[in-house]
PDB file of N, CA, C and O in Angstrom:
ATOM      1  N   UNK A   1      96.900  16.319  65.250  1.00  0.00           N
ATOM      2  CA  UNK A   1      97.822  16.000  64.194  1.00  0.00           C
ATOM      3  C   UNK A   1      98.574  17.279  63.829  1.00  0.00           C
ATOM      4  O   UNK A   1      97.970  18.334  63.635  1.00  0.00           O
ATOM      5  N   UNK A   2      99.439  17.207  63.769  1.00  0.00           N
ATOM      6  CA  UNK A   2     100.631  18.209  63.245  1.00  0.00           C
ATOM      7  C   UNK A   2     100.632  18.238  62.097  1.00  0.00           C
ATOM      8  O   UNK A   2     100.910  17.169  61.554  1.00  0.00           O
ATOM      9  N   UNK A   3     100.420  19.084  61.460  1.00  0.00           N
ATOM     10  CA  UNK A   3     100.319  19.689  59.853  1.00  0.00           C
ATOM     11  C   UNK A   3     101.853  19.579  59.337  1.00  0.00           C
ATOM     12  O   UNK A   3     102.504  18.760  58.688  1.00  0.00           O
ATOM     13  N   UNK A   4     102.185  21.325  60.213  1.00  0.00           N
ATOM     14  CA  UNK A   4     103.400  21.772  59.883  1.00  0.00           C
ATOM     15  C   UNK A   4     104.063  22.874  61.432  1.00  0.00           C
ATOM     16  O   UNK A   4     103.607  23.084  62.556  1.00  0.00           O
ATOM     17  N   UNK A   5     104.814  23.152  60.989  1.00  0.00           N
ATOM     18  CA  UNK A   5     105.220  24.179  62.275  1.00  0.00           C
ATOM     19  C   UNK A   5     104.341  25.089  62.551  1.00  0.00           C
ATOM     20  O   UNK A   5     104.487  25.725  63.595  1.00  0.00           O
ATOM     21  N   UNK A   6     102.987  25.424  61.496  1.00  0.00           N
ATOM     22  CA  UNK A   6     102.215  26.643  62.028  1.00  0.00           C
ATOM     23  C   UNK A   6     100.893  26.315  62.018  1.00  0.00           C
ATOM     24  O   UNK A   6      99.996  27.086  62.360  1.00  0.00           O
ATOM     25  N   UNK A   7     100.733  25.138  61.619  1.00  0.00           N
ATOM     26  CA  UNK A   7      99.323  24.448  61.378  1.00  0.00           C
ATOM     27  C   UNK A   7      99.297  23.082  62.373  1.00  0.00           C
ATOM     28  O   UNK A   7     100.074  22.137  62.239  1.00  0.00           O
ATOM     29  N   UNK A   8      98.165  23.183  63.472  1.00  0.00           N
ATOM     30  CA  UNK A   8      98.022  21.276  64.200  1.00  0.00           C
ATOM     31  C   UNK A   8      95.976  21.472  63.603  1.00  0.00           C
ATOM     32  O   UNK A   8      95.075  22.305  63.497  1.00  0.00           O
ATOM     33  N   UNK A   9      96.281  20.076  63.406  1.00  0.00           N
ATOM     34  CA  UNK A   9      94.554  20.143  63.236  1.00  0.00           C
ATOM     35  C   UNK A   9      94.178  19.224  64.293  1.00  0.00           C
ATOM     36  O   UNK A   9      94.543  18.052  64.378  1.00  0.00           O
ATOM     37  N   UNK A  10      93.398  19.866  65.111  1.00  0.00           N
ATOM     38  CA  UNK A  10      92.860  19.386  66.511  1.00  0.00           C
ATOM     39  C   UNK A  10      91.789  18.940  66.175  1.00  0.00           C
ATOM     40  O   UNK A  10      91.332  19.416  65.136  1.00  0.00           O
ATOM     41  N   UNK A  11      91.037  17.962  66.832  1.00  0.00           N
ATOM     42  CA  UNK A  11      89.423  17.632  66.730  1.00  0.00           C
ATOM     43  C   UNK A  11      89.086  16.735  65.609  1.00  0.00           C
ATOM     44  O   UNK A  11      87.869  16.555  65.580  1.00  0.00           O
ATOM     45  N   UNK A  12      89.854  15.965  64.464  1.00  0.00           N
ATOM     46  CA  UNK A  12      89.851  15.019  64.088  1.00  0.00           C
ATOM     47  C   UNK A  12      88.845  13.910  64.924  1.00  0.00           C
ATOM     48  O   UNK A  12      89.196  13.421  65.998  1.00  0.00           O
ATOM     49  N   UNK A  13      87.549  13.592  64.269  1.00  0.00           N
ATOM     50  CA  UNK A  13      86.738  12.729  65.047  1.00  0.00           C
ATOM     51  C   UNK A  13      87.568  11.292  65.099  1.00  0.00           C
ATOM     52  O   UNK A  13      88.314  11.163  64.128  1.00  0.00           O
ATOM     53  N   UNK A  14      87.583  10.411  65.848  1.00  0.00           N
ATOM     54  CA  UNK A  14      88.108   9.097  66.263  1.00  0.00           C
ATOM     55  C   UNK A  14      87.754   8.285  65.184  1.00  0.00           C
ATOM     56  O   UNK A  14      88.633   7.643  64.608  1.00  0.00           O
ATOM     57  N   UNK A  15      86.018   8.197  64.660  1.00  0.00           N
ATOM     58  CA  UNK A  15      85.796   7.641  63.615  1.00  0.00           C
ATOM     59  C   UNK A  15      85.846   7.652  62.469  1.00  0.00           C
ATOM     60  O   UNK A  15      85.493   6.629  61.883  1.00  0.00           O
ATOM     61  N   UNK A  16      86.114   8.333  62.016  1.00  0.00           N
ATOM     62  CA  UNK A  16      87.013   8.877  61.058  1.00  0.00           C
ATOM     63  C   UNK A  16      88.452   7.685  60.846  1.00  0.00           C
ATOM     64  O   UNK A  16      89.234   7.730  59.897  1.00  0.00           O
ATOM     65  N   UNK A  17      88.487   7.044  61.578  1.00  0.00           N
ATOM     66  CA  UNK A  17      90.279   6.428  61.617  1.00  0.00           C
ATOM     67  C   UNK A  17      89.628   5.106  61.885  1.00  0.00           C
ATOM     68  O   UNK A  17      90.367   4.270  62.406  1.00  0.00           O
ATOM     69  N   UNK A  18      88.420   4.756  61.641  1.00  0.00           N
ATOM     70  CA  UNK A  18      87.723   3.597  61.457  1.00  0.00           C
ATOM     71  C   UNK A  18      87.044   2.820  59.944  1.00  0.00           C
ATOM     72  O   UNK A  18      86.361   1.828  59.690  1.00  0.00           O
ATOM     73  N   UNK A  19      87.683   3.913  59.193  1.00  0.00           N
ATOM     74  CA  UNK A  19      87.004   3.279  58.230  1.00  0.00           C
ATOM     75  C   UNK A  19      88.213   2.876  57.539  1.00  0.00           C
ATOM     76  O   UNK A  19      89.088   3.738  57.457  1.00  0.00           O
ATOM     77  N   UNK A  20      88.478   1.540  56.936  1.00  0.00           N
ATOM     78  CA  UNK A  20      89.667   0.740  56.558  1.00  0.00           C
ATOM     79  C   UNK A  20      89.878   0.861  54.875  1.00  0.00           C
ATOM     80  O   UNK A  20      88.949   1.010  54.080  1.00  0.00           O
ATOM     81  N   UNK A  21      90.723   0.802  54.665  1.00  0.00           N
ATOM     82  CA  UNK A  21      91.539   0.807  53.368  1.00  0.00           C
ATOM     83  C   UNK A  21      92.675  -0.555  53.562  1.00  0.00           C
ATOM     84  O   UNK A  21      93.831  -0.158  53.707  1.00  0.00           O
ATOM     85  N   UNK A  22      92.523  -1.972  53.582  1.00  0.00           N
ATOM     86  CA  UNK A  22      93.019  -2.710  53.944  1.00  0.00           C
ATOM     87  C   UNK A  22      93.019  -3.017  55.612  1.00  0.00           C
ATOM     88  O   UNK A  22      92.090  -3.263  56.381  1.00  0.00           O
ATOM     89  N   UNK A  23      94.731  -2.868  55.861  1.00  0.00           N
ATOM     90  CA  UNK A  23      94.868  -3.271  57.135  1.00  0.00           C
ATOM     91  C   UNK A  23      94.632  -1.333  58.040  1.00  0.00           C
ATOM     92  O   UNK A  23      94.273  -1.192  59.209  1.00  0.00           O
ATOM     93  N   UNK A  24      94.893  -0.390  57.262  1.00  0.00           N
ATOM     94  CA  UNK A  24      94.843   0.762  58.114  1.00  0.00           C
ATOM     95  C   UNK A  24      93.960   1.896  57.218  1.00  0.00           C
ATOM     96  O   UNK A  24      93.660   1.703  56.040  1.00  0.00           O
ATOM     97  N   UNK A  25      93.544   3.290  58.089  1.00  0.00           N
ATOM     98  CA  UNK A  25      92.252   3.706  57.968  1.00  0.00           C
ATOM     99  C   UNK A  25      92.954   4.545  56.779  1.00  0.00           C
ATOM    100  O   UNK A  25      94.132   4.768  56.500  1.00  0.00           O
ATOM    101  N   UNK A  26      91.541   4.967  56.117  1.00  0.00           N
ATOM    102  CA  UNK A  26      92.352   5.965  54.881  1.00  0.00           C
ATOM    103  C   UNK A  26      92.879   7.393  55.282  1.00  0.00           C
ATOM    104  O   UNK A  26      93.531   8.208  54.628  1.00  0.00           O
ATOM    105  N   UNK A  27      92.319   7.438  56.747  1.00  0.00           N
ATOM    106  CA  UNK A  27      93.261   9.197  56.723  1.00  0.00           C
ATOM    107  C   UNK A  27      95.088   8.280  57.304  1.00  0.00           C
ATOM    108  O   UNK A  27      96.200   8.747  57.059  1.00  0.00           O
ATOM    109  N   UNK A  28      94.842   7.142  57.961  1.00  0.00           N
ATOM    110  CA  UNK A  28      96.556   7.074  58.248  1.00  0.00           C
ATOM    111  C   UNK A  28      97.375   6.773  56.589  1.00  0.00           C
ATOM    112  O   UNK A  28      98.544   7.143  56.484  1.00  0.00           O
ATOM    113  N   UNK A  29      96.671   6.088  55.348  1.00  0.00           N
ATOM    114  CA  UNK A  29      97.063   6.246  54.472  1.00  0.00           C
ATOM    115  C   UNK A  29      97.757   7.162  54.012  1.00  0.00           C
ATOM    116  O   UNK A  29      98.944   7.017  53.718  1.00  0.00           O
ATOM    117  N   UNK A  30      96.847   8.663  53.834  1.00  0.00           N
ATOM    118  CA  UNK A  30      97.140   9.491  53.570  1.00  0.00           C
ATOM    119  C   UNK A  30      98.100  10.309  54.179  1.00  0.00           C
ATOM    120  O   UNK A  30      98.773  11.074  53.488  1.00  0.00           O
ATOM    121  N   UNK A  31      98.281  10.217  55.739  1.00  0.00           N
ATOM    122  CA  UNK A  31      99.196  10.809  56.836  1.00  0.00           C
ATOM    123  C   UNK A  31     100.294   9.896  56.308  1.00  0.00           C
ATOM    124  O   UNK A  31     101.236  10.597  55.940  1.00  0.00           O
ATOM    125  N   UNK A  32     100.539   8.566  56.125  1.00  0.00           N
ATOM    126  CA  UNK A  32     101.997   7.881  55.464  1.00  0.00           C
ATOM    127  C   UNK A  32     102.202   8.100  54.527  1.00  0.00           C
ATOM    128  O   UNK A  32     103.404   7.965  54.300  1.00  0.00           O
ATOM    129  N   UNK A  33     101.585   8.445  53.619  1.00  0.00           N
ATOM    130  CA  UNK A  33     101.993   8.524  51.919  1.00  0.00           C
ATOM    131  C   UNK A  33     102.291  10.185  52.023  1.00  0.00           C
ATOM    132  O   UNK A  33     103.445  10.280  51.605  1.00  0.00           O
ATOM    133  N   UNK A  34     101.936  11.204  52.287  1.00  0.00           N
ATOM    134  CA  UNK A  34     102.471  12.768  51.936  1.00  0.00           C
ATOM    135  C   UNK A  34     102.750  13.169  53.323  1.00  0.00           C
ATOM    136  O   UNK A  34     102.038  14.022  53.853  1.00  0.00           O
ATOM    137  N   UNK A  35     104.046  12.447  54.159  1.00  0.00           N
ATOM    138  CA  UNK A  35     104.595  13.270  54.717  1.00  0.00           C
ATOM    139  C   UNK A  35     106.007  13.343  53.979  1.00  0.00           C
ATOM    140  O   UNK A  35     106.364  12.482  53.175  1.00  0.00           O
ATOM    141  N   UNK A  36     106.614  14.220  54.255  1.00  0.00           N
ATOM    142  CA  UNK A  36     107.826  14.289  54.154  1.00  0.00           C
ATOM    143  C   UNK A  36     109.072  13.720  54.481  1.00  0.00           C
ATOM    144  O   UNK A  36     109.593  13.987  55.564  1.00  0.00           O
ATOM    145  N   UNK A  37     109.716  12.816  53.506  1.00  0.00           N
ATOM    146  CA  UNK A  37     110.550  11.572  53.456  1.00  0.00           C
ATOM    147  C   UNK A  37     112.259  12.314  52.905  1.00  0.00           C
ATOM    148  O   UNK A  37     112.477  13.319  52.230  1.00  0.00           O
ATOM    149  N   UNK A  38     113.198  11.348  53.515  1.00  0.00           N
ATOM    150  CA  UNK A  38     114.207  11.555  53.040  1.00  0.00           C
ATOM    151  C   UNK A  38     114.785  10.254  53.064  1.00  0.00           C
ATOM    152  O   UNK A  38     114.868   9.575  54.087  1.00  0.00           O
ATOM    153  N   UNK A  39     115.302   9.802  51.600  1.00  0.00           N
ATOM    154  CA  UNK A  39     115.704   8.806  51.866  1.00  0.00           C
ATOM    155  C   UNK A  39     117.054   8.148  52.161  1.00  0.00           C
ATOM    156  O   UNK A  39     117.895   8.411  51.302  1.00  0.00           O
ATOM    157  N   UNK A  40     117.337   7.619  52.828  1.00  0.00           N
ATOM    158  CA  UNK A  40     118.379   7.291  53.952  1.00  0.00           C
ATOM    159  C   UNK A  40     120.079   7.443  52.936  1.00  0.00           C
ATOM    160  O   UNK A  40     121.067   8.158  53.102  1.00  0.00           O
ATOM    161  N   UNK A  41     119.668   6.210  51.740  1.00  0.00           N
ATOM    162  CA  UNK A  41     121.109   6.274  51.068  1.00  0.00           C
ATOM    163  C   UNK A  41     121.425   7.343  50.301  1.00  0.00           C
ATOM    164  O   UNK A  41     122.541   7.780  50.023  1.00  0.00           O
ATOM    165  N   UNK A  42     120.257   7.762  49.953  1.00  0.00           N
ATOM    166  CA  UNK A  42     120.561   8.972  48.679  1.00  0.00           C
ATOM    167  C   UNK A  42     120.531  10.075  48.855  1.00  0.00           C
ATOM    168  O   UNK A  42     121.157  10.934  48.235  1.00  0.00           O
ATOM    169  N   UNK A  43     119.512  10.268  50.065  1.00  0.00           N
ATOM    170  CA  UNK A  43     119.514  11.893  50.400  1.00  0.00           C
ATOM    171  C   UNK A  43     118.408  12.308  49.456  1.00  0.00           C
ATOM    172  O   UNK A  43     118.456  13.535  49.373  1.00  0.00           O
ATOM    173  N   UNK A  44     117.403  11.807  48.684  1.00  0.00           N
ATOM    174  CA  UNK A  44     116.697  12.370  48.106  1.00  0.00           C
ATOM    175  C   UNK A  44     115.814  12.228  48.859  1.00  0.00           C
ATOM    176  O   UNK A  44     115.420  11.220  49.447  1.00  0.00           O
ATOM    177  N   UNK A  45     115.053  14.474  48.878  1.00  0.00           N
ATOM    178  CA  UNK A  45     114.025  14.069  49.375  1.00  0.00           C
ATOM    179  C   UNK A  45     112.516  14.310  49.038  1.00  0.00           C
ATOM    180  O   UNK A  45     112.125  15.463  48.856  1.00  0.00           O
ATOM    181  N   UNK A  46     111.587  13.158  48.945  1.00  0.00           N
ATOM    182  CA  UNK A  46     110.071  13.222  49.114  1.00  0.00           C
ATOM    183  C   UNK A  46     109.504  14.515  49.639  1.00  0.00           C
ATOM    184  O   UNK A  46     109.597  14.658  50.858  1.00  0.00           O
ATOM    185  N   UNK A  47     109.010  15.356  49.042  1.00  0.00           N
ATOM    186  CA  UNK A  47     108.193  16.085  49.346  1.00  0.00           C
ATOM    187  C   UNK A  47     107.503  16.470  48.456  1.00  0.00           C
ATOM    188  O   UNK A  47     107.787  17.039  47.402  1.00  0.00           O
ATOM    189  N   UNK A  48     105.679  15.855  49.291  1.00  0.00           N
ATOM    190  CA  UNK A  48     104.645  16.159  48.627  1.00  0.00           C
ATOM    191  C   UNK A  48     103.759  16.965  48.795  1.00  0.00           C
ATOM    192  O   UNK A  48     102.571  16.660  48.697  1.00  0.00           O
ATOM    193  N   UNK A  49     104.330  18.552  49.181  1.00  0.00           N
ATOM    194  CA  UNK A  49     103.650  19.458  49.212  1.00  0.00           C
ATOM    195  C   UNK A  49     103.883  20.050  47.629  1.00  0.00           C
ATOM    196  O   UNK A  49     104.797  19.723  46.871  1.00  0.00           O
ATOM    197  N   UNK A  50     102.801  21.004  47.362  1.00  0.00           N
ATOM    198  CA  UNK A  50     102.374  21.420  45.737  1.00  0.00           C
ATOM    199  C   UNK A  50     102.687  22.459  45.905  1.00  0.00           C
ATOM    200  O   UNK A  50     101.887  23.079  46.605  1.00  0.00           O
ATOM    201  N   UNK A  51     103.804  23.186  45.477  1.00  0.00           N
ATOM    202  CA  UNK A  51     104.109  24.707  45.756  1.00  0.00           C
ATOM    203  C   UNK A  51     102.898  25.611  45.063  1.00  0.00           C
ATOM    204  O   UNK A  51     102.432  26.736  45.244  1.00  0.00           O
ATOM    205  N   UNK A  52     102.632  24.416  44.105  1.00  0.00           N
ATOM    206  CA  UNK A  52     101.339  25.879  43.076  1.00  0.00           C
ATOM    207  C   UNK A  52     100.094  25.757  44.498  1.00  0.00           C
ATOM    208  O   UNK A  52      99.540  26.795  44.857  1.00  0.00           O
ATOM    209  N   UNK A  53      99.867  24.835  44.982  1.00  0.00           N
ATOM    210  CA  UNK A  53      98.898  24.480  45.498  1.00  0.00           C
ATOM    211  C   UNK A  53      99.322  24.114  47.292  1.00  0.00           C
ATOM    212  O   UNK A  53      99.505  22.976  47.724  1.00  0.00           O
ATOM    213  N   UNK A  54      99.388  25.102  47.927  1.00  0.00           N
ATOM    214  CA  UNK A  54     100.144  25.109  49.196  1.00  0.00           C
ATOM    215  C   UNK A  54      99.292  24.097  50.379  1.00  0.00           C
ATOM    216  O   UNK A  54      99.744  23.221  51.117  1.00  0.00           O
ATOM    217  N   UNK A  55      97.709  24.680  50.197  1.00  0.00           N
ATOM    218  CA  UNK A  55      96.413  23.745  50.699  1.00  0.00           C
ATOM    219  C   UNK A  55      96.074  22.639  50.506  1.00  0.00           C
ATOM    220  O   UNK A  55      94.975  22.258  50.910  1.00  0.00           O
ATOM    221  N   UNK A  56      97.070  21.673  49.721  1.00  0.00           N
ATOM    222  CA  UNK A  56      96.073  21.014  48.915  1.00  0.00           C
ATOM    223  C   UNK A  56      96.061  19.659  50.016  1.00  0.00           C
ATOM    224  O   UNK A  56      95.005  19.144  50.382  1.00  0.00           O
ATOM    225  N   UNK A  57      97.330  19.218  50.438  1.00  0.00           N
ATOM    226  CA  UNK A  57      97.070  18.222  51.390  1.00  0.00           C
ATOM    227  C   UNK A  57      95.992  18.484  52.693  1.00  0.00           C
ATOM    228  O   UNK A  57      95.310  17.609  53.225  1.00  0.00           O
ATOM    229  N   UNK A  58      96.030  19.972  53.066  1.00  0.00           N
ATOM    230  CA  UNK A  58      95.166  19.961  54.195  1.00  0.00           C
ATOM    231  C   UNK A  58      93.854  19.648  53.563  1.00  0.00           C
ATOM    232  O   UNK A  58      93.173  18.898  54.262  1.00  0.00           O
ATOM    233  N   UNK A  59      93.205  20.077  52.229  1.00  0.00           N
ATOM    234  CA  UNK A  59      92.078  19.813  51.975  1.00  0.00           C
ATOM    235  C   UNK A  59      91.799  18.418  51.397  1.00  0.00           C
ATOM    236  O   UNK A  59      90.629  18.036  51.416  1.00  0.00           O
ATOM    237  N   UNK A  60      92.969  17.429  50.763  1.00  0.00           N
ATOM    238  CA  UNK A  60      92.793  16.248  51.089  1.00  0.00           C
ATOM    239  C   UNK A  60      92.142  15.795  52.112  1.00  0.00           C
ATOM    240  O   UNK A  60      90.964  15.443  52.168  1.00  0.00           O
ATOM    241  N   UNK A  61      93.283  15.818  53.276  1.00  0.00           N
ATOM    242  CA  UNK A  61      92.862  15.359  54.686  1.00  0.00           C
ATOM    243  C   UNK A  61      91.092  15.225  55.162  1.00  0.00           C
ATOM    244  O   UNK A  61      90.494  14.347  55.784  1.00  0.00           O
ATOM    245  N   UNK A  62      90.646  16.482  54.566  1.00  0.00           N
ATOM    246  CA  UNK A  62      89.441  17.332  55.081  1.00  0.00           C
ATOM    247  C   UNK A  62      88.359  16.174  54.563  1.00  0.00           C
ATOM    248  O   UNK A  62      87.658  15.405  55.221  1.00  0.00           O
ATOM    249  N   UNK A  63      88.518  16.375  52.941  1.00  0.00           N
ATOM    250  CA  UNK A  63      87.805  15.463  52.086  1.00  0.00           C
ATOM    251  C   UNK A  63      88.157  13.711  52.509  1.00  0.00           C
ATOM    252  O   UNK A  63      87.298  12.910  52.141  1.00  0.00           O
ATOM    253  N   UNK A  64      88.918  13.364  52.975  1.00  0.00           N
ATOM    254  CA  UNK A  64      89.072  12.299  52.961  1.00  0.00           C
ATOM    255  C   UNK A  64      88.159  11.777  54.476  1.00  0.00           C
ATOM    256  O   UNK A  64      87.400  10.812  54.562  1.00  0.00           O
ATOM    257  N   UNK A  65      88.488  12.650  55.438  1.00  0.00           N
ATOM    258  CA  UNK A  65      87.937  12.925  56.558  1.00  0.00           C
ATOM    259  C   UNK A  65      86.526  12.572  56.653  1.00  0.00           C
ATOM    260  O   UNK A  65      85.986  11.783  57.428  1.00  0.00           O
ATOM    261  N   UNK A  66      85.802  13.604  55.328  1.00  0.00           N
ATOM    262  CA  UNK A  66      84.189  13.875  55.770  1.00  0.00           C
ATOM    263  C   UNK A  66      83.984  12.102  54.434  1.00  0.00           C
ATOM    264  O   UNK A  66      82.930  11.505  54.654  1.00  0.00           O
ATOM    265  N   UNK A  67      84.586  11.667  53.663  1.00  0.00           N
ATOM    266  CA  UNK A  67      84.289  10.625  52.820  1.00  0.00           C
ATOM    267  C   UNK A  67      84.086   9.015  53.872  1.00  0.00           C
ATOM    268  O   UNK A  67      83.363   8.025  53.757  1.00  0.00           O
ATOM    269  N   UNK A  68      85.068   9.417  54.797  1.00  0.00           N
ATOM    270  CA  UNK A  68      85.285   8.037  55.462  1.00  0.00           C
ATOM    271  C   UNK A  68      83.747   8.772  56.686  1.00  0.00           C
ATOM    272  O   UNK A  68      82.612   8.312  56.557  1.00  0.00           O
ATOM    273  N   UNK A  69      83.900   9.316  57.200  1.00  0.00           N
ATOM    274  CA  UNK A  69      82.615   9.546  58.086  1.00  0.00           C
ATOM    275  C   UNK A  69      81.155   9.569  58.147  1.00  0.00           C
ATOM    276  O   UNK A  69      80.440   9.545  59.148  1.00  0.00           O
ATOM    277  N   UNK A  70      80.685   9.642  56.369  1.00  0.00           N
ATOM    278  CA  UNK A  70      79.999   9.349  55.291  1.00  0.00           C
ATOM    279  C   UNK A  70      79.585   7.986  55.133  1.00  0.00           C
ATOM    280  O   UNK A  70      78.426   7.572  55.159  1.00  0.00           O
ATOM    281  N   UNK A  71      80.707   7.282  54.955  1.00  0.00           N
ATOM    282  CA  UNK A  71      80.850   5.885  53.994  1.00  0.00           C
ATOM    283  C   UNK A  71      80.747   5.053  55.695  1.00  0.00           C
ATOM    284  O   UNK A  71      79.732   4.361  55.781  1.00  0.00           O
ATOM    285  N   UNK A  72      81.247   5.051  56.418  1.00  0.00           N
ATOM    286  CA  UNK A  72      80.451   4.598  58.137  1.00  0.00           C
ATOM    287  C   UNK A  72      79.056   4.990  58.495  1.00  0.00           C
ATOM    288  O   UNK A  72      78.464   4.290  59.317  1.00  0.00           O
ATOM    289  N   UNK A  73      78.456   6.038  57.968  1.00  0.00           N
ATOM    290  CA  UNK A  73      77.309   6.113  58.144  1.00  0.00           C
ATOM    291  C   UNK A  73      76.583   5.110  57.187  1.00  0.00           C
ATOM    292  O   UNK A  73      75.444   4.798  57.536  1.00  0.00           O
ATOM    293  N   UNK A  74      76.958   4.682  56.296  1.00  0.00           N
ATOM    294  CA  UNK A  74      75.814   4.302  54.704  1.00  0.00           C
ATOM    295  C   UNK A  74      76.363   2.385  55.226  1.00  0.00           C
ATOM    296  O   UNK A  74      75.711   1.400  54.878  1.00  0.00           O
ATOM    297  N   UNK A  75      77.359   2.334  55.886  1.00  0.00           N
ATOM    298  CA  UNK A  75      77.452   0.724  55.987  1.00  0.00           C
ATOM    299  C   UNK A  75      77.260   0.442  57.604  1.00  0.00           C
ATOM    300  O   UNK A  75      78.016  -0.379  58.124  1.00  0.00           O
ATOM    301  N   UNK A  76      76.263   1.109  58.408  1.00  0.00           N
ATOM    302  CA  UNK A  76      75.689   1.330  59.913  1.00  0.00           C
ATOM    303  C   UNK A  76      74.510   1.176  59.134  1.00  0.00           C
ATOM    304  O   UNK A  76      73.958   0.110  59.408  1.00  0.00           O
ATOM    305  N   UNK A  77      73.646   2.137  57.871  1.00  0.00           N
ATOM    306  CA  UNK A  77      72.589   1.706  57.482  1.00  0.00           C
ATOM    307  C   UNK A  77      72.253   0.714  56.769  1.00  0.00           C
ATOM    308  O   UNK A  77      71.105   0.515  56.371  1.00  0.00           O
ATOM    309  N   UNK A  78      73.165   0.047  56.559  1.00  0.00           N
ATOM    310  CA  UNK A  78      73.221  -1.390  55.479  1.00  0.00           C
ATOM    311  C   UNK A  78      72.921  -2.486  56.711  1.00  0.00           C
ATOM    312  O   UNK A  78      72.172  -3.443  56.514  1.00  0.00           O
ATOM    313  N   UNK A  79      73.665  -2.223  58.176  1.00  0.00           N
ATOM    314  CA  UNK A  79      73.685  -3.559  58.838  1.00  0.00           C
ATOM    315  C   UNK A  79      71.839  -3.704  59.388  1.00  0.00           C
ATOM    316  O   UNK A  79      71.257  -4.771  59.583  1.00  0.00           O
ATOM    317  N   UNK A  80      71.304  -2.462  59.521  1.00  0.00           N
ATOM    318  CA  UNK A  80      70.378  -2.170  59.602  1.00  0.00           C
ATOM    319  C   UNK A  80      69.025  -2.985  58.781  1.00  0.00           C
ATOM    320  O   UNK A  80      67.920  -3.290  59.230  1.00  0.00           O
ATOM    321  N   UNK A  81      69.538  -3.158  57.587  1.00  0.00           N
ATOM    322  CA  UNK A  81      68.355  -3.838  56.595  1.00  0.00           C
ATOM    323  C   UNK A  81      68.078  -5.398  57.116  1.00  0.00           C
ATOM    324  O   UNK A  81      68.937  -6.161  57.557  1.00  0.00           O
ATOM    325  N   UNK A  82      66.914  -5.623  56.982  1.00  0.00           N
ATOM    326  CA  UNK A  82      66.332  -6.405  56.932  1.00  0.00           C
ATOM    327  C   UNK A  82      66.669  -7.548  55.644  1.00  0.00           C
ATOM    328  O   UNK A  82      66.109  -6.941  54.732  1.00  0.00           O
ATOM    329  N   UNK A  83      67.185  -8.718  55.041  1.00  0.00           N
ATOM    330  CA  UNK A  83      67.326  -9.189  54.082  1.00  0.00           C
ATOM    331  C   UNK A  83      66.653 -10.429  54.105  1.00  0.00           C
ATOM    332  O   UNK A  83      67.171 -11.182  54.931  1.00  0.00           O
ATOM    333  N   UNK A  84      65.398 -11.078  53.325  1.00  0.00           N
ATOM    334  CA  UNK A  84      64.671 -11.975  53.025  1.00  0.00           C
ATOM    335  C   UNK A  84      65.119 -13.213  52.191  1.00  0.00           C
ATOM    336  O   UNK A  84      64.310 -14.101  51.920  1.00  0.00           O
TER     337      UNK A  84
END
């Protein structure tokens, strides 16, 4: 995934992009909602980088990353149970 011109984050696990937020996974959520938009009639443009906070989407990503890889582990141990 391409960050920015000086940042790619390589090695993104596959499963990770398995855990759903509707119809798509929550890191593509997050990859559609804060990239950088311009909009067609107006010329205004979307950008949701935090100048105070230059990191903050990469450490989104990160957190959102290790939450969904987490939350696949705990519903792998749910299919697991036994229910009476």
């Amino acid at each position: 995934m391409i960050y920015n011109d000086f940042i790619t984050l390589d090695g993104l696990p596959k499963e990770a992009f398995d855990y759903k937020l509707g119809n798509r996974s929550a890191l593509e959520w997050i990859i559609k909602q804060y990239c950088l938009k311009v909009d067609k009639r107006s010329s205004i443009v979307n950008d949701p980088n935090r100048v105070d906070d230059e990191h903050y989407i990469l450490e989104l990503l990160k957190k959102v990353t290790t939450v969904s890889l987490e939350t696949l582990k705990v519903i792998e141990q749910l299919t697991e149970l036994k229910i009476r």
